[in-house]
C-alpha positions as CSV (number, residue, x, y, z in Angstrom):
1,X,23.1,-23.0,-56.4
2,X,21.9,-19.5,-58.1
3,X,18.1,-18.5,-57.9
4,X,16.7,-16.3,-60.3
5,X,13.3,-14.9,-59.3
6,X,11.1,-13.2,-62.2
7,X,7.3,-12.5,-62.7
8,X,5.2,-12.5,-65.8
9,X,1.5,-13.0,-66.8
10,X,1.3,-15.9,-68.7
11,X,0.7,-19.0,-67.3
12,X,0.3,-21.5,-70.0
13,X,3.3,-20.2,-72.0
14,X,5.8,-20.4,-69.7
15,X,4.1,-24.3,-69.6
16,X,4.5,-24.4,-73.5
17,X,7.8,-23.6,-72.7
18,X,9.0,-25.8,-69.5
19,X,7.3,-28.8,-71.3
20,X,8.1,-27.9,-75.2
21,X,12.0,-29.2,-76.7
22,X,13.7,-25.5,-75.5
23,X,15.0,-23.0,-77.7
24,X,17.8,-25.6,-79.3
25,X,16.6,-28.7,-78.3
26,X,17.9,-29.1,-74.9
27,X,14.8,-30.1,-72.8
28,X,15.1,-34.0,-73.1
29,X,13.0,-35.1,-70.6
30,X,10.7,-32.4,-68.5
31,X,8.6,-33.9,-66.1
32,X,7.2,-32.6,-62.6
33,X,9.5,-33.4,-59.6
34,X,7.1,-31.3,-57.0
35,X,3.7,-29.5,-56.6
36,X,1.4,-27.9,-54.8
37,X,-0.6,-31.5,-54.6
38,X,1.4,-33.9,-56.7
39,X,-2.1,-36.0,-57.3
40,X,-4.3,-33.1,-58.3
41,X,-1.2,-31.7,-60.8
42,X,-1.4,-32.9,-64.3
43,X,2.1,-33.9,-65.6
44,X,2.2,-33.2,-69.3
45,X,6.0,-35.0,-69.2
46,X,5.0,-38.2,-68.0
47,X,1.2,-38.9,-68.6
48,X,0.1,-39.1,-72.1
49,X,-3.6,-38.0,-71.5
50,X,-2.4,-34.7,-69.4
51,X,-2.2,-31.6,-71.9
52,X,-0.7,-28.0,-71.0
53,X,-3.9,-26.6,-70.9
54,X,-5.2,-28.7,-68.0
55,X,-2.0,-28.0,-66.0
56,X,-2.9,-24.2,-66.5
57,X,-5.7,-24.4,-65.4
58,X,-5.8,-26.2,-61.9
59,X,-2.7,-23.7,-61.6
60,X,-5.0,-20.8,-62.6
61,X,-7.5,-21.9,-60.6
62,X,-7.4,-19.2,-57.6
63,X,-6.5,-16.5,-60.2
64,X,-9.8,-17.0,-62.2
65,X,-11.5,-17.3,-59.1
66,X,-9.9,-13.4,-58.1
67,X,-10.5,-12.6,-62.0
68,X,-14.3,-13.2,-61.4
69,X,-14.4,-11.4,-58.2
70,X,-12.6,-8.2,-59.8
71,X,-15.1,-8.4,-62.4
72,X,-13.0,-10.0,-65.4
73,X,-9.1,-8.4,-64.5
74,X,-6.5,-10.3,-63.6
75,X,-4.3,-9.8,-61.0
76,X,-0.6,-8.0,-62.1
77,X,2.1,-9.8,-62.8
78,X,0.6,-13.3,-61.2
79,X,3.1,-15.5,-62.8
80,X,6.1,-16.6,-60.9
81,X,8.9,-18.1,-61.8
82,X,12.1,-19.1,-60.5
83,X,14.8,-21.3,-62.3
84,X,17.3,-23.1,-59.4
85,X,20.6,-24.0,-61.2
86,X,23.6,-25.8,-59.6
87,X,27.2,-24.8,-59.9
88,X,29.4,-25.8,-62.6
89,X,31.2,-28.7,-61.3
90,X,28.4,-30.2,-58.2
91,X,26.8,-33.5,-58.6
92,X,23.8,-34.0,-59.9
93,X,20.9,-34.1,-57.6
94,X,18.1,-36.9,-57.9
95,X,14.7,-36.2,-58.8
96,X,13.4,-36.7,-54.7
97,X,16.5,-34.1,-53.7
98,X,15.1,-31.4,-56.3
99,X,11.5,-32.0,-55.2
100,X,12.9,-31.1,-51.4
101,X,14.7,-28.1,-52.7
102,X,11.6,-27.0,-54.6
103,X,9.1,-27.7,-51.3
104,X,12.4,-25.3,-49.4
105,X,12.3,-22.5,-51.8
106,X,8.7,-21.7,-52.2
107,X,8.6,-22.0,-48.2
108,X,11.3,-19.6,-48.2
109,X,10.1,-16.7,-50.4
110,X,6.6,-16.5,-49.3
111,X,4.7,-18.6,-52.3
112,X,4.0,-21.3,-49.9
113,X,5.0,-21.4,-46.3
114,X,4.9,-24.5,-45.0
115,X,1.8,-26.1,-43.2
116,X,-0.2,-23.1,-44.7
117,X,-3.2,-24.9,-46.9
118,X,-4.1,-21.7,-48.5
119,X,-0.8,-21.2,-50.2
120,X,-0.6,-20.5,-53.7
121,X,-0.6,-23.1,-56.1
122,X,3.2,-24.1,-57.6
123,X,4.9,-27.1,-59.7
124,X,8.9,-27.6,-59.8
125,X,9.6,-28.4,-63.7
126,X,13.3,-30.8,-64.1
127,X,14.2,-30.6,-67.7
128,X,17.8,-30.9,-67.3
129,X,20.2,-32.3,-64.7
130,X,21.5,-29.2,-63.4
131,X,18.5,-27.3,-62.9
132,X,14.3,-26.9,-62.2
133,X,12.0,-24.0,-62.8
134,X,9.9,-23.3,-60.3
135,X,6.5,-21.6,-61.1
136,X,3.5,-20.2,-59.2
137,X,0.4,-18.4,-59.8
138,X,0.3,-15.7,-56.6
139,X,-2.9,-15.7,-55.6
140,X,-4.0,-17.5,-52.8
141,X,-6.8,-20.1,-52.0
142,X,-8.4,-16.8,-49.5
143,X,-7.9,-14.7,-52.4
144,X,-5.0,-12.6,-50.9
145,X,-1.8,-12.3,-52.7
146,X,1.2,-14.1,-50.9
147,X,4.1,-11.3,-49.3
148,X,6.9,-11.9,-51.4
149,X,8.8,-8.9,-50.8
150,X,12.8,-9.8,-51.0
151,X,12.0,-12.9,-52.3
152,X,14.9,-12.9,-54.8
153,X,17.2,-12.5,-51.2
154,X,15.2,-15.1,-49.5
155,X,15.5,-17.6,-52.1
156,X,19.3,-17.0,-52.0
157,X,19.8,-17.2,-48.4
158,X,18.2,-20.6,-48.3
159,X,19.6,-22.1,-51.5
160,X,23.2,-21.1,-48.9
161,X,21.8,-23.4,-46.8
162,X,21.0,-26.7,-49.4
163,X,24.5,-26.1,-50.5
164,X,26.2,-26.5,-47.3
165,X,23.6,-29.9,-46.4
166,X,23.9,-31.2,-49.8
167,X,27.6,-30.7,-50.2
168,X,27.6,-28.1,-52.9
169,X,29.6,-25.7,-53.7
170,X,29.0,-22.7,-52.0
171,X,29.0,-19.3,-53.7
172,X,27.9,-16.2,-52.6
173,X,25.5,-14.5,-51.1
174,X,24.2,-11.1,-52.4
175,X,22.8,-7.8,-51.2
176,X,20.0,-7.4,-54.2
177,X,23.0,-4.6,-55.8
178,X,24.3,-7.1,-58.6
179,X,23.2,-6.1,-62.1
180,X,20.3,-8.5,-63.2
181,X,21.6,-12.0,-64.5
182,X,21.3,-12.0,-68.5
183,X,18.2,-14.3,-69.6
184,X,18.5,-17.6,-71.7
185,X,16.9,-15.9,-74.4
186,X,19.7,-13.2,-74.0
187,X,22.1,-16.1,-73.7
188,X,21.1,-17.9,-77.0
189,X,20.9,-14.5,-79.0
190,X,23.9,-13.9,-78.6
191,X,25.2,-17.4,-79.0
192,X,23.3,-17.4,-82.3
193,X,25.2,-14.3,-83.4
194,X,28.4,-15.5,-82.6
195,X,28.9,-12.9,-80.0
196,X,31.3,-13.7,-76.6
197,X,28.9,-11.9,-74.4
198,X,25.3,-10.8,-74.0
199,X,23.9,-7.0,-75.5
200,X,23.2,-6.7,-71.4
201,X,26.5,-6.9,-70.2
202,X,28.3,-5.3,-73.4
203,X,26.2,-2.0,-72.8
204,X,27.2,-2.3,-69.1
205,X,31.1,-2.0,-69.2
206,X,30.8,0.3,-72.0
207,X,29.2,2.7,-69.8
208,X,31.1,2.2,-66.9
209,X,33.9,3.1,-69.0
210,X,32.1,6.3,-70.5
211,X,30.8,7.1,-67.3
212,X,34.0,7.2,-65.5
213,X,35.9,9.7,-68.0
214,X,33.0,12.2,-68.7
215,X,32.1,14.6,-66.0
216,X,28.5,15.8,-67.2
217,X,25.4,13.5,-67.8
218,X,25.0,15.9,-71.4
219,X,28.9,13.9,-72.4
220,X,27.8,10.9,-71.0
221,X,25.1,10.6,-73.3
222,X,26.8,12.4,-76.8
223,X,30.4,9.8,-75.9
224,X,27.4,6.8,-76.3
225,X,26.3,7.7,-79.3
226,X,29.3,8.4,-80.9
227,X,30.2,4.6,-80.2
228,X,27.0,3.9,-81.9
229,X,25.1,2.9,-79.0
230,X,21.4,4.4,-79.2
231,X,20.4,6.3,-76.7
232,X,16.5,6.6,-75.8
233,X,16.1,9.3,-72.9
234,X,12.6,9.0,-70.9
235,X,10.8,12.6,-70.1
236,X,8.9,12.8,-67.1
237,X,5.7,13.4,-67.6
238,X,5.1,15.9,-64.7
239,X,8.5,17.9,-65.6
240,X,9.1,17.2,-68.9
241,X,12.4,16.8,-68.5
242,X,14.8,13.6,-68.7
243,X,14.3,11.1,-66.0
244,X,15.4,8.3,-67.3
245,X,17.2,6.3,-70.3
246,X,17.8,3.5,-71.9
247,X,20.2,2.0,-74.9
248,X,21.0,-0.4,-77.1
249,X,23.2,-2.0,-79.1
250,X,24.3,-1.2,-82.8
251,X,21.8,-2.6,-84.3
252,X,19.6,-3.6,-81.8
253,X,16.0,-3.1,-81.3
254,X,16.5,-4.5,-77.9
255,X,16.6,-1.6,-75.1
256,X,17.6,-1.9,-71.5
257,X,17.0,0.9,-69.1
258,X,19.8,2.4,-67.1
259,X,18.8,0.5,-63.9
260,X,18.4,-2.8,-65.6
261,X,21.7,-2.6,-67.0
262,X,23.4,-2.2,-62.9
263,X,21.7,-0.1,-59.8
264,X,24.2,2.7,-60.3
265,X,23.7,3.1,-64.3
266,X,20.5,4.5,-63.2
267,X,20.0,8.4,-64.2
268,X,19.2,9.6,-60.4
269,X,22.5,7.6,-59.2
270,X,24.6,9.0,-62.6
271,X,23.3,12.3,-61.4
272,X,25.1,12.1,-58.1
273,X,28.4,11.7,-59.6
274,X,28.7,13.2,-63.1
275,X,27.4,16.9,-61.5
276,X,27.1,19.5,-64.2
277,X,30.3,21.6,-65.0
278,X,30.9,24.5,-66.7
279,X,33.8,24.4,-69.2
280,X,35.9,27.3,-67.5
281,X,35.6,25.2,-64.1
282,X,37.2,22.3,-66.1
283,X,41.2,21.7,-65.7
284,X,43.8,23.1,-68.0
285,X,46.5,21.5,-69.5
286,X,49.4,21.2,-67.3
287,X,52.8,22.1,-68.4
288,X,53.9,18.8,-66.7
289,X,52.1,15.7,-68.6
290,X,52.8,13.6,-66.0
291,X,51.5,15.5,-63.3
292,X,47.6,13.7,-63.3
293,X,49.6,10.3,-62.8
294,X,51.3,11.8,-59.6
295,X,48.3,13.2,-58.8
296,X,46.1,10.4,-58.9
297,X,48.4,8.1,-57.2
298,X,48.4,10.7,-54.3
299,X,44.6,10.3,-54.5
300,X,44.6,6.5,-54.6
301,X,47.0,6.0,-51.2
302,X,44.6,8.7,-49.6
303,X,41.7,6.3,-51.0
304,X,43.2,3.6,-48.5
305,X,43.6,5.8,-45.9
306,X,39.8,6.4,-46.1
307,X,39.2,2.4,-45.8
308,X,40.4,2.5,-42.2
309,X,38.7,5.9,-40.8
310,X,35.4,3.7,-39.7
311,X,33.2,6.5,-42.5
312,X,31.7,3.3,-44.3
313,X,29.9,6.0,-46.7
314,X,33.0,7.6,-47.2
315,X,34.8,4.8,-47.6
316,X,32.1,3.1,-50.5
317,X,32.6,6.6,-52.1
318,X,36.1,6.3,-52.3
319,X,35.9,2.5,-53.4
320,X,33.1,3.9,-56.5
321,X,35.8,6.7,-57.5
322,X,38.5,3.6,-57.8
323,X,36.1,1.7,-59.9
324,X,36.3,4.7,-62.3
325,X,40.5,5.0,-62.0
326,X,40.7,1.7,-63.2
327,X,38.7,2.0,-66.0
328,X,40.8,5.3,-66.9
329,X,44.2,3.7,-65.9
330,X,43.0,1.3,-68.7
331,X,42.3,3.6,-71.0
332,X,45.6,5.8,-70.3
333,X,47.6,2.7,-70.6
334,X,49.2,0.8,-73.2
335,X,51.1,-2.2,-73.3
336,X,50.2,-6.2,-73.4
337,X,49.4,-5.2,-69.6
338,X,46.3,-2.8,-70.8
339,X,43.9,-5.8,-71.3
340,X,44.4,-6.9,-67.4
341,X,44.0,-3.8,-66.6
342,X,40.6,-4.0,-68.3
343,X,39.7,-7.2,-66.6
344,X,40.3,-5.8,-63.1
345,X,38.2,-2.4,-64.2
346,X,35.6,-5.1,-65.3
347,X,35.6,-7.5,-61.8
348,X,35.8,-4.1,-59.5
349,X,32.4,-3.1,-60.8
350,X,31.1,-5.7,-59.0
351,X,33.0,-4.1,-55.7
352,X,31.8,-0.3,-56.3
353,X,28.2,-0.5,-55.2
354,X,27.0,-2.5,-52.0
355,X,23.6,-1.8,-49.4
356,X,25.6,1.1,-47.8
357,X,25.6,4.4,-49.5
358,X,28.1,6.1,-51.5
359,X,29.0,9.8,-49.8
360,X,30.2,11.0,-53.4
361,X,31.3,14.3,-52.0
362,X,33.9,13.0,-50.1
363,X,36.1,11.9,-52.5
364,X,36.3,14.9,-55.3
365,X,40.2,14.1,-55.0
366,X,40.1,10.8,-56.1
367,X,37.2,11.2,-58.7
368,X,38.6,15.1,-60.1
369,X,42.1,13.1,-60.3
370,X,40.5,10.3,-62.0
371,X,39.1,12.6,-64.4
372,X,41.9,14.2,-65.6
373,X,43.8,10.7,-65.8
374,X,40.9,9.6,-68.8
375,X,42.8,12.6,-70.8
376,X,46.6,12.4,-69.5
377,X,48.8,11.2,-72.6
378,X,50.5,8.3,-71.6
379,X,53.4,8.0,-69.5
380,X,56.1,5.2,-69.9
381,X,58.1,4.0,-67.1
382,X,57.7,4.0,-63.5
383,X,55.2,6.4,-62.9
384,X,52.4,4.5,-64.7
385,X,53.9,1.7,-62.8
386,X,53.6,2.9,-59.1
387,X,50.2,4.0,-59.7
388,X,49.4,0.4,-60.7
389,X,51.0,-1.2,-57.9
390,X,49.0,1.5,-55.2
391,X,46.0,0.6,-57.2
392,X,47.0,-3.0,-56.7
393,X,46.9,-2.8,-53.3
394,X,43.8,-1.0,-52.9
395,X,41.9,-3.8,-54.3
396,X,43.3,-6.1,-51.9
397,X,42.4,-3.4,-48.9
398,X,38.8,-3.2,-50.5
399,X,38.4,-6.7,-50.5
400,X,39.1,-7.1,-46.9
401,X,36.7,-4.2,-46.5
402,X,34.3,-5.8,-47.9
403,X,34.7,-9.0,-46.0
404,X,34.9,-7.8,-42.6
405,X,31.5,-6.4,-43.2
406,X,29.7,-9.6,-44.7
407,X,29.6,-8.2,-48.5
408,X,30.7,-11.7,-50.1
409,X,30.3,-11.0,-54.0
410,X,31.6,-7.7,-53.4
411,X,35.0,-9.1,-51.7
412,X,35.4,-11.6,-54.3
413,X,34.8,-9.2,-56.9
414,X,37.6,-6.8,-55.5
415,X,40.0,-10.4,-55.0
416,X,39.6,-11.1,-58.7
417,X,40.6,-7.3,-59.4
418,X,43.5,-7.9,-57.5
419,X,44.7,-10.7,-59.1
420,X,44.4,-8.8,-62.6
421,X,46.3,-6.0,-61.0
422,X,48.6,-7.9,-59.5
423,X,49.3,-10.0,-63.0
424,X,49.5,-6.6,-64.7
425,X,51.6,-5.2,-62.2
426,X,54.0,-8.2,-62.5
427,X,54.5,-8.1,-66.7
428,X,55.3,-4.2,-66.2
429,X,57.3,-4.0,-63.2
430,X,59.7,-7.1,-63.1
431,X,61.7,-5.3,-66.7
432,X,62.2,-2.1,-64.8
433,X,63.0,-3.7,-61.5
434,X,65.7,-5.9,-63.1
435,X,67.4,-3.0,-65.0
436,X,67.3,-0.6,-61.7
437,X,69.3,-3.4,-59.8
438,X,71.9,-4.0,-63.0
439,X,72.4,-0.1,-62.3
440,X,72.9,-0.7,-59.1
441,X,76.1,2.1,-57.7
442,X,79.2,1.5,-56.2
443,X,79.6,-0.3,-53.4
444,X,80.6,2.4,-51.0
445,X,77.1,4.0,-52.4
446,X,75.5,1.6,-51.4
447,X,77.1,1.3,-47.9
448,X,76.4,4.9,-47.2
449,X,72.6,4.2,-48.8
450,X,72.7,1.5,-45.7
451,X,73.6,3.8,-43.4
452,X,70.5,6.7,-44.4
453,X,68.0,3.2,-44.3
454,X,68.9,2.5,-40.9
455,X,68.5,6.4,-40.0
456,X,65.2,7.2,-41.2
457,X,63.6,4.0,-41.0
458,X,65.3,2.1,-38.0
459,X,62.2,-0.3,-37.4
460,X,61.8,-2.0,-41.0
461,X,66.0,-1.1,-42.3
462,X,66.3,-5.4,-41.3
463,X,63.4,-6.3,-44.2
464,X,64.0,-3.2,-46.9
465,X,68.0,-4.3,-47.1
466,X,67.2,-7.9,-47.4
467,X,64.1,-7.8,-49.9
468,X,65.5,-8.6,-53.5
469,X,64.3,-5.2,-54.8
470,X,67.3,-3.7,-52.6
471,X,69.6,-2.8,-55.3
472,X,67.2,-1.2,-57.6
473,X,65.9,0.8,-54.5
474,X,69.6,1.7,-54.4
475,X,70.0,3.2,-57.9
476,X,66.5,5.1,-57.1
477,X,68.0,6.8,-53.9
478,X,71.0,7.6,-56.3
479,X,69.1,9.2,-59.4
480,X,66.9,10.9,-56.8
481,X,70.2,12.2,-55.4
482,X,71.4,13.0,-58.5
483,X,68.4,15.3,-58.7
484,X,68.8,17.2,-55.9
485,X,66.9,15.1,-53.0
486,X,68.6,14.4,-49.9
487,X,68.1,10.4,-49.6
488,X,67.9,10.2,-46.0
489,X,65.0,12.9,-45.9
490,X,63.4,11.4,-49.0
491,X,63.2,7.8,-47.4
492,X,61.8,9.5,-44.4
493,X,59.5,11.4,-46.1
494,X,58.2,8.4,-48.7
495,X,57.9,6.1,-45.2
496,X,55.7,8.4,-42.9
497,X,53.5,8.3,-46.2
498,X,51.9,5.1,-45.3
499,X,53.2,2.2,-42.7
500,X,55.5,0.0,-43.6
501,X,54.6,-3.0,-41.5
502,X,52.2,-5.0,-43.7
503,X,53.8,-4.6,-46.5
504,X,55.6,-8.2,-48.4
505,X,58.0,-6.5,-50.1
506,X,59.0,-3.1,-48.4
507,X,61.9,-1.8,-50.6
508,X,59.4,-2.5,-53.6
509,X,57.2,-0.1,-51.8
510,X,59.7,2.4,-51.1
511,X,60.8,2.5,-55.1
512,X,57.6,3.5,-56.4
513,X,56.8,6.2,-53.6
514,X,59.9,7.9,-54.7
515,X,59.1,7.2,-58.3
516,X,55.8,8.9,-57.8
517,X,57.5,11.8,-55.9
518,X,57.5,15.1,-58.0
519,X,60.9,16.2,-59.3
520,X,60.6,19.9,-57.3
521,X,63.4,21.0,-59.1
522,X,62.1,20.7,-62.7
523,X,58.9,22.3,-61.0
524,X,60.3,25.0,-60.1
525,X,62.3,25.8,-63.4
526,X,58.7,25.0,-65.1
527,X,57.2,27.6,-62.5
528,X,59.5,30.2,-63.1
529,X,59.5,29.5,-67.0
530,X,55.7,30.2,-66.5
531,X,56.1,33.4,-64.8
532,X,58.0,34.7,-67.2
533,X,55.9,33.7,-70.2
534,X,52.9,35.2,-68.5
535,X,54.8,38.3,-68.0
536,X,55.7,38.8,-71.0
537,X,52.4,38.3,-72.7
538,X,50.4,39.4,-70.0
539,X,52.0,43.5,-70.3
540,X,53.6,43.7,-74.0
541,X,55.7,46.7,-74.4
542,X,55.4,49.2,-77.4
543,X,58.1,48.8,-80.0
544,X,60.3,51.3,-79.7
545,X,63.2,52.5,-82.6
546,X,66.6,53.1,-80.9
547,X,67.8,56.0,-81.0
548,X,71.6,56.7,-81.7
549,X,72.5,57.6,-78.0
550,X,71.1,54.5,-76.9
551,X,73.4,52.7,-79.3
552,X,76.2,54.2,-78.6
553,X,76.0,53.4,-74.4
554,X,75.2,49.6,-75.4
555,X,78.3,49.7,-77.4
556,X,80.3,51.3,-74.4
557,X,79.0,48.5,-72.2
558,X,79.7,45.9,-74.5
């Protein structure tokens, strides 16, 4: 049962329109199902000699009375309005159960507590079977305005309540940091021009994604209009500077500010993330393209670390910097997997933000990392894939995170990015799996493999050698071997990273830690290869003839 609390100014058109056909015909048969004072509300659905007008005005009734006394001006915003939808899939209340849920809600948010006679005036509109629309003038019989601060919460936390006594389906409760629901009218625009979602939530995951691969406000901006988004920045009129923006689409002459678009699209919160840079502070080109993939998967297994050191505000940084990984991991990616990997970016959004506050500083690892993975070319194999699979479980350790500490749309969200990950994770990774096991070495490799298992990790060697990923975890230990890497340290080494315990399929674990291990060999050869590039350009000698005593000793040496 969702709520969806709004205030306007206008009482007799929001009557027109509770009472008129709808926008497509859909109102069939509005009548009123609850009120204030059933007998003294006019029902334009059911009695023929009751018009709109009169309705406005018994509902107006206080307001005009408050106009008078503040000498012709009406109070702000004294319109309330609040449509209460069931689920997809629940029964359909009668008209006596909707009246009850009415009477409840307008208790609950403040419009009219019960047994109080100088409540505001309300009426609960039914024009469909799935859903009323509560509306309210908010001014009271004593001529005070009701206190209807959280009401949006309120009305939430008791519509938790019906569900559970009316055997509903219960969804979840929020924390007043979801992005605002899109309108019907926003609905039916975009119905109308064959679009699949609203203008509201296409601006929002475009800048997400923007958002997450610039690092100044100044890019974020210039990236948005280069996708044809128009950008509208708001000076301050004290400053004169930019406080605030809004966009919209192609097109579009609809605009939607920053903060209406989600709480952390706001310019004050983009501020605490995108921090100016200068362009010599900005990373180079590595000589090793796959070197931001390594490093962000470091960044990502230290990300889950932070879940479990009790910081909440570090840990909600760290979960905010994910958010932008996965929408870079997207972008970095390609593959039939890249449009899962979009979905999860999409349901983590949901998961990033929460009542406790981000501590941004914490996490320049992660975020920096994530960064430089927006502009890393893309990397084939397992690299890509053993950052997906950390990432993967991440989402499932942010998800418990979240529902240990009562954030229920948050945890789902997170649950429905893991799923994506997890589907993602399972198109990519079961290929490479299956061709590391056909690899698989000899036999008495494999025994002696056994042997360094048991050695460096003695307490989980039982569940690594009998997980099915055993033999392709066998021809990694022997290609890392190959290269140079001592298997019994590297197992060792890859183990202490992160415990072993919890994990479903340990050997699987172990295979992409050691995929995800730099090659210190080829680094090395690349470092030295460096040095003596940057010696040579950095001190160029003079060009010098040889003389003929000079050639002379070369040829005696040759």
């Amino acid at each position: 049962m969702v709520p969806d609390v709004s205030t306007g100014s206008d009482t007799l058109g929001l009557i027109n329109y509770l009472f008129g056909k709808g926008r497509r015909d859909e109102h069939t048969d509005p009548h009123i199902v609850a009120a204030w004072d059933m007998a003294g509300a006019p029902d334009p659905g059911r009695d023929p000699d009751a018009t709109y007008t009169q309705l406005a005005k018994r509902l107006d009734h206080h307001v005009d009375l408050r106009t008078r006394e503040l000498g012709g001006k009406k109070p702000p915003k004294h319109v309330w309005h609040c449509p209460v939808r069931t689920a997809p899939g629940d029964r359909y209340l009668t008209d006596a159960e909707w009246a009850e849920v009415g009477r409840r809600v307008v208790a609950a948010t403040g419009i009219a507590p019960e047994g109080d006679d100088q409540a505001c005036r309300w009426i609960a509109v039914r024009h469909a079977n799935d859903h009323i629309h509560i509306l309210a003038t908010t001014v009271r019989a004593d001529g005070r305005r009701p206190r209807t601060n959280r009401d949006g919460w309120r009305a939430q936390k008791e519509c938790r309540k019906i569900e559970a006594e009316y055997g509903l389906r219960q969804l979840k409760s929020g924390d007043l940091t979801a992005p605002k629901t899109p309108t019907g009218a926003e609905r039916a625009k975009a119905e109308r021009l064959g679009q699949e979602v609203t203008a509201r939530r296409w601006l929002r995951e475009r800048a997400y994604a923007v958002a997450a691969a610039v690092r100044n406000i100044d890019d974020y901006f210039t990236v948005l209009q280069s996708l044809g988004i128009q950008v509208k920045p708001r000076l301050s009129a004290k400053t004169g500077e930019v406080d605030g923006y809004s966009l919209a689409a192609p097109g579009d002459a609809i605009f939607f500010g920053g903060s209406k678009l989600a709480p952390d699209l706001s310019y004050s919160r983009l501020l605490e993330r995108l921090t100016t840079q200068d362009v010599a502070d900005r990373p180079q080109p590595v000589a090793d393209p796959a070197e931001p993939w390594r490093r962000t998967e470091s960044a990502v297994r230290t990300a889950l670390t932070a879940l479990d050191s009790g910081d909440d505000p570090v840990a909600q940084g760290h979960l905010d910097a994910f958010a932008d990984t996965l929408h870079n991991l997207a972008r970095s990616t390609s593959g039939p997997h890249q449009a899962e990997l979009r979905a999860a970016a999409m349901a983590f959004n949901r998961s990033r933000r929460s009542a406790i506050r981000a501590d941004h500083q914490a996490t320049t690892e992660l975020r920096q990392a994530a960064k430089e993975l927006a502009y890393a070319p893309t990397i084939p194999g397992g690299l890509a894939i053993a950052l997906i699979f950390t990432a993967l479980h991440l989402a499932r350790a942010a998800a418990k995170w979240h529902e240990q500490r009562g954030h229920a749309q948050q945890a789902a969200a997170a649950e429905e990015s893991f799923r994506n990950l997890q589907e993602s994770y399972r198109h990519v990774a079961e290929p490479v799996l299956a061709d590391l096991a056909q690899r698989a070495p000899r036999s008495q490799t494999i025994h002696r493999f056994e042997a360094d298992v048991r050695q460096a990790v003695p307490d989980h060697a039982d569940r690594i050698l009998a997980d099915a990923a055993w033999p392709a975890l066998a021809t990694t230990l022997a290609r890392a071997k190959s290269a140079g890497r001592n298997p019994r340290r590297l197992l060792a080494e890859v183990a202490a990273s992160r415990e072993l315990g919890t994990a479903e399929r340990p050997a699987e674990v172990l295979i992409w830690r050691i995929t995800a291990q730099p090659n210190r060999r080829a680094q090395a050869a690349r470092a030295q290869s460096a040095r003596r590039t940057t010696t040579v350009t950095s001190a160029p000698q003079p060009v010098s003839t040889p003389t003929r005593g000079h050639q002379t000793e070369r040829a005696r040496r040759r």
